[in-house]
N, C-alpha and C positions, 0 to 999 in steps of 0.2 A: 504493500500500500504506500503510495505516496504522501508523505506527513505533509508535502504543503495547500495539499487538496483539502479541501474542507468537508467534515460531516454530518449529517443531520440528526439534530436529535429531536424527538417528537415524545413527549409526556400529556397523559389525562390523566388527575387524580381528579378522585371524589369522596363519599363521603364513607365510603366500604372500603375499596381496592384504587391502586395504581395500575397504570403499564406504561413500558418506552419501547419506543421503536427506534435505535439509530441506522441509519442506512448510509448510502453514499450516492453523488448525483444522480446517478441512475435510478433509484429511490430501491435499489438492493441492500436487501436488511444483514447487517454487518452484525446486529446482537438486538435481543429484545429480552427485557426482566419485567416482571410483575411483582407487585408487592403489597402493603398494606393503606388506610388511608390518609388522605392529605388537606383535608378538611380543618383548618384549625380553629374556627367556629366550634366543632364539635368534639377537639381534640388538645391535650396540651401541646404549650408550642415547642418543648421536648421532645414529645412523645413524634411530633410533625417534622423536626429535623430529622431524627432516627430513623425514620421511615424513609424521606427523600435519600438520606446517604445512604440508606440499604437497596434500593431503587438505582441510584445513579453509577455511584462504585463499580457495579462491573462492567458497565456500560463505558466509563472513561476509561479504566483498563483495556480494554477492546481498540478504545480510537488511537493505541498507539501515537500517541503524541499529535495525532492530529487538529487543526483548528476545530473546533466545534459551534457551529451555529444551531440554535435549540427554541425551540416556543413551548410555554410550558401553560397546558391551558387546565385551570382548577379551580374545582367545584369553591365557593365561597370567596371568591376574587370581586367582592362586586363596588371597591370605594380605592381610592388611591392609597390610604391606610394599608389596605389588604393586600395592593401590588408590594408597597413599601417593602412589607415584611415578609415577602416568599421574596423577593428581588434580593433584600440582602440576605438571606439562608443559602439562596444559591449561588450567589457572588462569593460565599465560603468552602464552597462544594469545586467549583466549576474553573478549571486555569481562567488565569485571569485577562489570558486574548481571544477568550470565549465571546461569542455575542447572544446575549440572549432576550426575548418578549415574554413575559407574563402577562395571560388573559383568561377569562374567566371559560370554564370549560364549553359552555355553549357555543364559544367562537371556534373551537376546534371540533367538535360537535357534528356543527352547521357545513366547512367543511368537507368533513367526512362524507356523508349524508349528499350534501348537493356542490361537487366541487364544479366549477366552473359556471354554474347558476347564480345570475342577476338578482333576480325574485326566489327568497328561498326563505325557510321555516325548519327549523328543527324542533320538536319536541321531546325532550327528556322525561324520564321515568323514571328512575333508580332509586337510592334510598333516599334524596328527595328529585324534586320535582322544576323543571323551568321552560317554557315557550319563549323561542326568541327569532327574530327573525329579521333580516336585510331585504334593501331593494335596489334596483339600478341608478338612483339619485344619489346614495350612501346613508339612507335614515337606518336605523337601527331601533328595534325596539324590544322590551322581554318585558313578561309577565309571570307570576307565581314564586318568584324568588326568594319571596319572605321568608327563609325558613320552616319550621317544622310548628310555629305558634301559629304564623300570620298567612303561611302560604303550604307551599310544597304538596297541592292537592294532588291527587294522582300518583302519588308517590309510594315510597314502598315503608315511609312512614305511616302514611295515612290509612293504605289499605292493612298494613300491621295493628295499629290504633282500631279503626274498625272493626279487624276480627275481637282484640279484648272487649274492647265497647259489647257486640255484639254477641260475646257468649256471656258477660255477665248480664247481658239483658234480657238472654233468653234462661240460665240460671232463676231471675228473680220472677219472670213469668210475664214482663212488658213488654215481650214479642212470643211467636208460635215457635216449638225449640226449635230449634238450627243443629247441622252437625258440627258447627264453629266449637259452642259448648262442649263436645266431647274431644275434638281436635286439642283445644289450649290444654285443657286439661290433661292431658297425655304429655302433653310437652315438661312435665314436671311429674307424671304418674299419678298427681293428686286424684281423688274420691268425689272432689267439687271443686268448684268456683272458688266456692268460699276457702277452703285448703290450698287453692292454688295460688289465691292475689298476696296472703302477707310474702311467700315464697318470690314472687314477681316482683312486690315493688324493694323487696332486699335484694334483688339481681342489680336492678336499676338503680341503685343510690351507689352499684359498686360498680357499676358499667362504665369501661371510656368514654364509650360513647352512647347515650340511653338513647339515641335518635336512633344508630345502628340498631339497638338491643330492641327498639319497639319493631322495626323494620322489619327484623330476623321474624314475625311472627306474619308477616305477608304469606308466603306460600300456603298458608292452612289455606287463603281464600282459592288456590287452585285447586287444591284436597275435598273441598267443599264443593266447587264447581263441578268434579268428577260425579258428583252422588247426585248433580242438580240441587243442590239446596237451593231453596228460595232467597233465603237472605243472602247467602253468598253472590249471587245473581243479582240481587238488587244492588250490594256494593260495588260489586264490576261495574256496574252500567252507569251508578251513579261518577265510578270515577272516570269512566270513558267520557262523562259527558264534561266534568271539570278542566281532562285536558285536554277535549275538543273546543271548550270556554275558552281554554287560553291560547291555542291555537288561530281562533276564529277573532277575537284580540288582536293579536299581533298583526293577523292578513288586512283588517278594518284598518286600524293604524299605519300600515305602510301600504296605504292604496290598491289594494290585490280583488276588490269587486272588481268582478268581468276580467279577469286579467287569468293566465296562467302562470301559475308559479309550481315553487318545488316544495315537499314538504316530506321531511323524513325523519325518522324517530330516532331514540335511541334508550338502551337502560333493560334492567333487568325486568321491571315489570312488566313489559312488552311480552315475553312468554306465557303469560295470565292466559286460559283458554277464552277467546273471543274478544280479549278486551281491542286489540286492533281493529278488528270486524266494526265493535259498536262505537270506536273512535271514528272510523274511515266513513260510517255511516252518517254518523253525526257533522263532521265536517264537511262532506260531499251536500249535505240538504243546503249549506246553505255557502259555498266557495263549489259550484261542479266544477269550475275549469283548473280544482287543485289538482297535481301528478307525484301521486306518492314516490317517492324515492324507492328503488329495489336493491340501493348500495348497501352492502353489510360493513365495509369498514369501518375498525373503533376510532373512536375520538383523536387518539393517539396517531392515528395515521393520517389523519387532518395537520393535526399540528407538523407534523413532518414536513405534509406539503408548503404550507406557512411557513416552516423556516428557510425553506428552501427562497424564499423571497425577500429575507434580511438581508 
Protein backbone atom coordinates (compact mmCIF):
# COMPACT_ATOMS: atom_id res chain seq x y z
CA UNK A 1 0.00 0.00 0.00
CA UNK A 2 1.20 3.37 -0.79
CA UNK A 3 1.33 5.44 2.67
CA UNK A 4 0.88 8.72 0.60
CA UNK A 5 -2.56 7.69 -0.72
CA UNK A 6 -5.09 8.48 1.55
CA UNK A 7 -7.84 6.27 3.39
CA UNK A 8 -11.29 6.21 4.04
CA UNK A 9 -12.61 5.97 7.07
CA UNK A 10 -16.49 5.76 7.52
CA UNK A 11 -18.12 5.35 11.32
CA UNK A 12 -22.04 5.13 12.53
CA UNK A 13 -22.55 4.91 16.08
CA UNK A 14 -25.75 4.83 17.89
CA UNK A 15 -27.31 4.30 20.76
CA UNK A 16 -26.79 0.09 20.85
CA UNK A 17 -23.77 -0.61 18.55
CA UNK A 18 -20.96 1.00 16.37
CA UNK A 19 -19.31 -0.05 12.86
CA UNK A 20 -16.33 1.29 10.42
CA UNK A 21 -15.61 0.62 7.29
CA UNK A 22 -12.11 1.92 6.20
CA UNK A 23 -11.55 1.38 2.44
CA UNK A 24 -9.27 2.82 -0.20
CA UNK A 25 -10.21 5.07 -3.24
CA UNK A 26 -11.73 2.45 -4.96
CA UNK A 27 -14.06 2.29 -1.90
CA UNK A 28 -12.24 -1.57 -1.34
CA UNK A 29 -12.69 -2.23 2.32
CA UNK A 30 -9.17 -2.46 3.78
CA UNK A 31 -10.65 -3.49 7.54
CA UNK A 32 -14.19 -3.11 9.18
CA UNK A 33 -14.63 -3.56 13.25
CA UNK A 34 -17.93 -3.22 15.03
CA UNK A 35 -18.21 -2.52 18.56
CA UNK A 36 -20.27 -1.02 21.33
CA UNK A 37 -22.36 2.20 21.62
CA UNK A 38 -21.56 5.95 21.03
CA UNK A 39 -24.25 7.72 22.22
CA UNK A 40 -23.01 9.92 25.02
CA UNK A 41 -26.48 11.28 25.91
CA UNK A 42 -27.11 7.89 27.08
CA UNK A 43 -23.68 6.96 28.10
CA UNK A 44 -20.76 8.07 30.38
CA UNK A 45 -18.29 10.02 28.49
CA UNK A 46 -15.64 7.32 29.64
CA UNK A 47 -17.42 4.80 29.01
CA UNK A 48 -17.85 6.76 25.12
CA UNK A 49 -14.03 7.03 24.74
CA UNK A 50 -13.59 3.38 25.57
CA UNK A 51 -15.74 2.31 23.06
CA UNK A 52 -14.42 4.69 20.15
CA UNK A 53 -10.68 3.54 20.90
CA UNK A 54 -11.95 -0.13 20.92
CA UNK A 55 -13.73 0.71 17.58
CA UNK A 56 -10.85 2.68 15.98
CA UNK A 57 -7.55 0.92 17.17
CA UNK A 58 -7.50 -1.76 14.68
CA UNK A 59 -8.63 0.18 12.08
CA UNK A 60 -5.58 2.61 12.33
CA UNK A 61 -3.27 -0.31 12.78
CA UNK A 62 -4.40 -1.53 9.26
CA UNK A 63 -3.90 2.05 7.42
CA UNK A 64 -0.21 1.42 7.98
CA UNK A 65 0.61 4.88 8.25
CA UNK A 66 -1.43 6.19 5.83
CA UNK A 67 -3.22 9.69 5.77
CA UNK A 68 -6.64 9.06 6.95
CA UNK A 69 -9.63 11.03 5.89
CA UNK A 70 -12.90 9.99 8.20
CA UNK A 71 -16.66 11.29 8.78
CA UNK A 72 -17.98 10.08 11.79
CA UNK A 73 -21.77 10.23 11.70
CA UNK A 74 -23.43 9.61 15.43
CA UNK A 75 -26.53 9.16 17.00
CA UNK A 76 -26.94 12.32 19.43
CA UNK A 77 -24.79 14.96 17.40
CA UNK A 78 -27.40 17.39 17.36
CA UNK A 79 -25.94 21.04 18.81
CA UNK A 80 -22.22 22.30 18.38
CA UNK A 81 -21.78 21.38 22.15
CA UNK A 82 -22.05 17.65 20.90
CA UNK A 83 -19.78 18.03 17.62
CA UNK A 84 -17.25 19.85 20.28
CA UNK A 85 -16.88 16.99 22.37
CA UNK A 86 -16.62 13.66 19.92
CA UNK A 87 -14.40 16.23 17.75
CA UNK A 88 -11.86 16.44 20.60
CA UNK A 89 -12.07 12.58 21.70
CA UNK A 90 -11.11 11.91 18.20
CA UNK A 91 -8.40 14.45 17.67
CA UNK A 92 -6.88 12.13 20.78
CA UNK A 93 -7.41 8.98 18.82
CA UNK A 94 -6.69 9.82 15.22
CA UNK A 95 -2.75 11.13 13.90
CA UNK A 96 -2.93 14.34 13.84
CA UNK A 97 -2.72 14.82 9.64
CA UNK A 98 -5.94 13.04 9.83
CA UNK A 99 -8.92 15.07 8.53
CA UNK A 100 -12.00 14.44 9.84
CA UNK A 101 -16.24 15.66 9.99
CA UNK A 102 -18.45 14.99 12.72
CA UNK A 103 -22.31 14.71 11.89
CA UNK A 104 -25.17 13.43 13.21
CA UNK A 105 -25.99 9.80 12.16
CA UNK A 106 -28.90 10.64 9.81
CA UNK A 107 -26.50 12.43 7.49
CA UNK A 108 -24.72 9.22 6.86
CA UNK A 109 -27.83 7.54 7.15
CA UNK A 110 -29.46 9.55 4.36
CA UNK A 111 -26.43 8.76 2.29
CA UNK A 112 -26.48 5.37 2.54
CA UNK A 113 -30.13 4.90 1.69
CA UNK A 114 -30.31 7.48 -1.28
CA UNK A 115 -26.78 8.30 -2.50
CA UNK A 116 -26.73 10.57 -5.39
CA UNK A 117 -30.52 11.69 -4.63
CA UNK A 118 -31.49 15.59 -4.61
CA UNK A 119 -34.84 14.91 -2.99
CA UNK A 120 -34.38 12.27 -0.25
CA UNK A 121 -35.72 11.14 3.30
CA UNK A 122 -34.39 8.65 5.53
CA UNK A 123 -36.17 7.34 8.33
CA UNK A 124 -34.44 5.79 11.30
CA UNK A 125 -35.69 3.14 13.71
CA UNK A 126 -33.23 1.64 16.02
CA UNK A 127 -33.12 2.13 19.62
CA UNK A 128 -34.28 5.54 19.03
CA UNK A 129 -35.91 7.02 16.43
CA UNK A 130 -35.25 10.38 13.64
CA UNK A 131 -36.87 11.42 10.10
CA UNK A 132 -34.65 13.67 8.38
CA UNK A 133 -34.52 14.69 5.00
CA UNK A 134 -32.63 17.01 2.16
CA UNK A 135 -33.61 18.75 -1.01
CA UNK A 136 -32.14 20.17 -4.21
CA UNK A 137 -32.16 23.91 -2.94
CA UNK A 138 -29.83 22.43 0.29
CA UNK A 139 -32.85 22.86 3.09
CA UNK A 140 -32.56 20.20 5.51
CA UNK A 141 -34.91 19.35 7.97
CA UNK A 142 -35.46 16.25 10.95
CA UNK A 143 -38.16 15.58 13.07
CA UNK A 144 -38.48 13.11 16.24
CA UNK A 145 -35.05 13.63 17.63
CA UNK A 146 -36.12 14.54 21.01
CA UNK A 147 -34.89 11.66 22.64
CA UNK A 148 -36.49 8.97 24.44
CA UNK A 149 -38.83 11.73 26.88
CA UNK A 150 -39.83 14.17 24.06
CA UNK A 151 -39.53 12.03 20.88
CA UNK A 152 -37.99 8.87 19.51
CA UNK A 153 -41.47 7.57 18.44
CA UNK A 154 -41.17 4.56 16.44
CA UNK A 155 -38.37 3.48 18.07
CA UNK A 156 -37.12 0.43 19.61
CA UNK A 157 -37.46 2.42 22.98
CA UNK A 158 -40.83 3.19 22.45
CA UNK A 159 -42.10 -0.20 21.13
CA UNK A 160 -39.91 -1.69 24.36
CA UNK A 161 -41.86 0.86 26.62
CA UNK A 162 -45.16 -0.24 25.18
CA UNK A 163 -44.72 -3.92 25.50
CA UNK A 164 -44.08 -3.14 29.62
CA UNK A 165 -46.90 -0.52 29.42
CA UNK A 166 -48.94 -3.09 27.95
CA UNK A 167 -48.46 -6.22 29.98
CA UNK A 168 -48.95 -4.44 33.17
CA UNK A 169 -52.17 -3.27 31.60
CA UNK A 170 -53.40 -6.35 30.63
CA UNK A 171 -51.92 -7.98 34.36
CA UNK A 172 -54.36 -5.31 36.11
CA UNK A 173 -57.24 -6.13 33.64
CA UNK A 174 -57.42 -2.24 31.74
CA UNK A 175 -57.16 -4.10 28.52
CA UNK A 176 -58.30 -7.83 27.17
CA UNK A 177 -54.99 -10.14 28.15
CA UNK A 178 -52.23 -9.85 25.42
CA UNK A 179 -49.49 -12.55 25.09
CA UNK A 180 -47.13 -9.40 26.00
CA UNK A 181 -48.02 -10.29 29.73
CA UNK A 182 -46.65 -13.75 29.49
CA UNK A 183 -43.74 -12.61 27.16
CA UNK A 184 -42.09 -9.86 29.80
CA UNK A 185 -42.72 -12.01 32.36
CA UNK A 186 -40.58 -14.91 31.16
CA UNK A 187 -37.94 -12.51 30.47
CA UNK A 188 -37.17 -12.77 34.26
CA UNK A 189 -39.16 -16.35 34.86
CA UNK A 190 -41.25 -14.23 37.39
CA UNK A 191 -45.10 -15.97 38.39
CA UNK A 192 -46.52 -12.14 37.59
CA UNK A 193 -46.29 -8.71 36.72
CA UNK A 194 -46.33 -7.92 39.88
CA UNK A 195 -42.83 -10.37 40.62
CA UNK A 196 -41.46 -9.05 37.64
CA UNK A 197 -41.48 -4.99 37.81
CA UNK A 198 -39.47 -4.56 41.51
CA UNK A 199 -36.90 -7.11 39.50
CA UNK A 200 -37.13 -4.60 36.24
CA UNK A 201 -36.82 -1.39 37.67
CA UNK A 202 -33.47 -2.73 39.92
CA UNK A 203 -32.10 -3.80 36.23
CA UNK A 204 -32.79 -0.08 35.33
CA UNK A 205 -31.38 2.07 38.03
CA UNK A 206 -28.09 -0.38 37.22
CA UNK A 207 -28.33 -0.14 33.41
CA UNK A 208 -25.60 2.04 31.39
CA UNK A 209 -27.92 2.62 29.41
CA UNK A 210 -31.81 2.36 30.78
CA UNK A 211 -32.82 3.79 27.02
CA UNK A 212 -30.88 0.56 25.62
CA UNK A 213 -32.33 -1.78 28.68
CA UNK A 214 -36.07 -0.48 27.80
CA UNK A 215 -35.27 -1.14 24.20
CA UNK A 216 -33.86 -4.66 24.74
CA UNK A 217 -37.65 -5.56 25.53
CA UNK A 218 -38.99 -4.43 21.62
CA UNK A 219 -38.68 -7.80 20.13
CA UNK A 220 -41.47 -9.50 22.43
CA UNK A 221 -43.65 -7.01 20.18
CA UNK A 222 -42.49 -9.46 17.03
CA UNK A 223 -43.09 -12.76 19.40
CA UNK A 224 -46.54 -11.23 19.94
CA UNK A 225 -47.01 -10.59 16.33
CA UNK A 226 -46.37 -14.36 15.51
CA UNK A 227 -49.44 -15.41 17.70
CA UNK A 228 -51.53 -12.23 16.04
CA UNK A 229 -52.05 -10.73 19.22
CA UNK A 230 -54.32 -7.88 19.06
CA UNK A 231 -52.60 -5.53 21.08
CA UNK A 232 -49.34 -6.31 19.67
CA UNK A 233 -51.00 -5.26 16.22
CA UNK A 234 -52.32 -2.24 17.49
CA UNK A 235 -48.78 -1.08 18.63
CA UNK A 236 -47.01 -1.80 15.33
CA UNK A 237 -49.41 0.13 13.48
CA UNK A 238 -49.68 2.62 15.99
CA UNK A 239 -45.87 3.06 15.55
CA UNK A 240 -45.91 2.79 11.77
CA UNK A 241 -48.12 5.43 11.73
CA UNK A 242 -45.65 7.90 14.08
CA UNK A 243 -42.95 7.24 11.67
CA UNK A 244 -44.92 7.63 8.71
CA UNK A 245 -45.99 11.25 10.84
CA UNK A 246 -42.50 12.00 10.72
CA UNK A 247 -41.71 11.18 7.40
CA UNK A 248 -44.65 12.92 5.81
CA UNK A 249 -43.10 16.02 8.01
CA UNK A 250 -40.18 16.35 6.70
CA UNK A 251 -41.51 15.64 2.69
CA UNK A 252 -44.25 18.88 3.66
CA UNK A 253 -41.27 20.90 4.99
CA UNK A 254 -38.93 20.50 2.12
CA UNK A 255 -41.43 20.92 -0.74
CA UNK A 256 -41.97 17.17 -1.98
CA UNK A 257 -46.00 17.51 -2.61
CA UNK A 258 -46.22 16.37 -6.29
CA UNK A 259 -42.72 15.80 -6.42
CA UNK A 260 -40.61 12.41 -6.48
CA UNK A 261 -38.33 11.91 -4.01
CA UNK A 262 -36.23 9.10 -2.27
CA UNK A 263 -37.10 7.64 0.96
CA UNK A 264 -35.31 4.96 2.65
CA UNK A 265 -35.07 3.46 6.03
CA UNK A 266 -32.80 2.32 8.39
CA UNK A 267 -32.47 0.51 12.08
CA UNK A 268 -33.21 -2.51 13.72
CA UNK A 269 -36.94 -2.04 14.15
CA UNK A 270 -37.60 -2.27 10.40
CA UNK A 271 -37.53 -6.22 10.92
CA UNK A 272 -40.92 -5.95 13.03
CA UNK A 273 -43.27 -8.35 10.99
CA UNK A 274 -45.37 -5.78 8.79
CA UNK A 275 -44.20 -2.61 10.25
CA UNK A 276 -42.72 -1.56 6.69
CA UNK A 277 -45.87 -2.64 4.90
CA UNK A 278 -48.18 -0.29 7.35
CA UNK A 279 -45.25 2.58 7.04
CA UNK A 280 -45.19 2.29 3.04
CA UNK A 281 -48.86 2.21 3.22
CA UNK A 282 -49.39 5.01 5.24
CA UNK A 283 -46.86 7.33 3.49
CA UNK A 284 -47.96 6.21 -0.03
CA UNK A 285 -51.88 7.64 0.90
CA UNK A 286 -50.68 10.74 1.04
CA UNK A 287 -46.78 11.55 -0.93
CA UNK A 288 -47.71 8.50 -4.18
CA UNK A 289 -44.87 9.93 -6.07
CA UNK A 290 -42.42 8.67 -2.83
CA UNK A 291 -39.78 5.71 -4.28
CA UNK A 292 -38.71 3.67 -1.46
CA UNK A 293 -35.07 3.09 -1.45
CA UNK A 294 -34.18 -0.89 -2.00
CA UNK A 295 -30.22 0.16 -0.89
CA UNK A 296 -29.37 -2.00 2.10
CA UNK A 297 -26.09 -0.29 2.91
CA UNK A 298 -25.34 0.64 6.65
CA UNK A 299 -24.82 4.03 7.70
CA UNK A 300 -21.31 3.51 7.87
CA UNK A 301 -20.84 3.10 4.37
CA UNK A 302 -22.57 6.40 3.67
CA UNK A 303 -20.19 8.15 5.78
CA UNK A 304 -17.25 6.48 3.73
CA UNK A 305 -18.70 7.82 0.74
CA UNK A 306 -18.73 11.56 2.42
CA UNK A 307 -15.25 11.24 3.36
CA UNK A 308 -14.24 10.60 0.21
CA UNK A 309 -15.38 14.31 -0.58
CA UNK A 310 -13.20 16.03 2.30
Amino acid sequence: MNKQESLYLGVEGGATKSTAFLSDRNLNIIGENTGSALNYHSLKKDTIRKNLENLLNPLIEKSSGSKIKAVFGLAGVDSIQDEKFYSELIERILANDCVFKVVNDSKVAIEARCPGAKDRIVVIAGTGSNAYGENAAGDHFNTMWWDHIMGDEGSGYYFGLKALQSAARSFDGRIPKTELEDLVMKTESAKSIHDFYPVFYEKLSKSESPKAYVASFAPLIDRALEKRDEEAIRIRDDGARELALGASTVAKKLGFIGKEFCLGVVGSQWKMPGLFEAFQKEVLEKFPDARFSKSENPGAWGAMLMAQEL
